[in-house]
N, C-alpha and C positions, 0 to 999 in steps of 0.2 A: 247929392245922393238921392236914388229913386224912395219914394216910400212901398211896400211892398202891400197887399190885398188886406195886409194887417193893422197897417196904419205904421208899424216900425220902417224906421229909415235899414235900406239895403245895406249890407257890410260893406266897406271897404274895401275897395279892389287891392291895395296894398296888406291892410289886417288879413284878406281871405291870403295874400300868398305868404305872406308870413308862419301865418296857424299852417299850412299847406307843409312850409318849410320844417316847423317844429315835427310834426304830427311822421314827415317822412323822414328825420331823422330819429324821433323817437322809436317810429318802427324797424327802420335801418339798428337798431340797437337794439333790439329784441324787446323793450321796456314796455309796459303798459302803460295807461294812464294812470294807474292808482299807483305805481311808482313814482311816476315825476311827479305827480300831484303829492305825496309822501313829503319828496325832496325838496316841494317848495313852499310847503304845509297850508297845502290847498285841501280841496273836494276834485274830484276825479271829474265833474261836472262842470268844473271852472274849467279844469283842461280841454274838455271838450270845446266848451263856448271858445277859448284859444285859438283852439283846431281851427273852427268853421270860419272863424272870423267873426263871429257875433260879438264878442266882448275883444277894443282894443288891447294890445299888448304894452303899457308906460315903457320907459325904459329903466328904472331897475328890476323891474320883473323881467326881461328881457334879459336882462344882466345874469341874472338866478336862473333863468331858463339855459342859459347858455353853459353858464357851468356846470349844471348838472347832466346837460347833453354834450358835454366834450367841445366846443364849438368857439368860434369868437361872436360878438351880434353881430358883424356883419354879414356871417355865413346868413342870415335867415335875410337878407336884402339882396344877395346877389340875382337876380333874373326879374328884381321886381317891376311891377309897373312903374311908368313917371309920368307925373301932369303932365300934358303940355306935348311932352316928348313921345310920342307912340313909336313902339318900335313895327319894325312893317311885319306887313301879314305872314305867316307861313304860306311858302308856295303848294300850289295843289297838292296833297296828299300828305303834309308834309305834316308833324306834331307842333302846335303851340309847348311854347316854355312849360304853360300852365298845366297843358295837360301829361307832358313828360311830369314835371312835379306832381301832379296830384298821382300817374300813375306810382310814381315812386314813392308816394306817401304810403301803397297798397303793402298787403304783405308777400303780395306776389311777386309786385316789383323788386321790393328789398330783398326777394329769395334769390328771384333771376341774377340781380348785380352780385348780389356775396357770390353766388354760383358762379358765376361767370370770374370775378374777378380771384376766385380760389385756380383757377385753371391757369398754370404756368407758363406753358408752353405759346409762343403767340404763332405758332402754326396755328394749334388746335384752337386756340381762338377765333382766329381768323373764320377756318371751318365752321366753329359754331354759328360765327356772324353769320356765312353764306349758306349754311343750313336754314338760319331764322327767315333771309329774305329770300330763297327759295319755298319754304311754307308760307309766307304771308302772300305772295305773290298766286296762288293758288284758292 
């Protein structure tokens, strides 16, 4: 791990996608922190540290996290990084795992997907989709 301007060692590239993972499912559920922080009888402040990856995640707090967000723990490993094993780059233009995750962490992101995934019809779906990459492409 790098030390940072601070003298503290860098988080985790694993803890930041984890926190990453909690953070965009707890918004995915409409929850604040001072919820799950409630349900795990924490400080809203520890949840934060979670989020960012600053403070590790053990695993029974992992366990507690999980149930209280609906989830199994492994939901919060699926896309993670691995030693050793780097998965290859995104091609030009294209989004890292990471940054799809972190946008999904947003409350934006969590809007678009319920929105998107209330729409029944997979015509109209479709449309949306080609609607989004005809405006992005402008």
């Amino acid at each position: 791990m790098s030390a940072t301007s601070t003298g503290r060692k860098a988080p985790n590239a694993i803890d930041v996608h984890i926190g990453q993972k909690i953070r965009a499912r707890r918004v995915h559920l409409g929850m604040s922190q001072g919820k799950l922080a409630d349900a795990l009888r924490l400080t809203f402040q520890q949840v934060q540290k979670y989020e960012k990856g600053v403070n590790r995640v053990g695993g029974s707090r992992l366990q507690q996290i999980s149930d209280a967000l609906g989830v199994s723990p492994s939901h919060f490993f699926n896309g993670a990084p691995t030693d050793g094993k780097r998965a290859a780059p995104p091609n030009e233009g294209e989004l890292s795992q990471l940054e799809i995750t972190s946008f999904l962490a947003t409350r934006d992101g969590a809007t678009l997907v319920r929105s998107y995934l209330a729409i029944e019809q997979k015509p109209l779906r479709q449309a949306v989709i080609d609607l989004m990459r005809t405006i992005a492409r402008k």
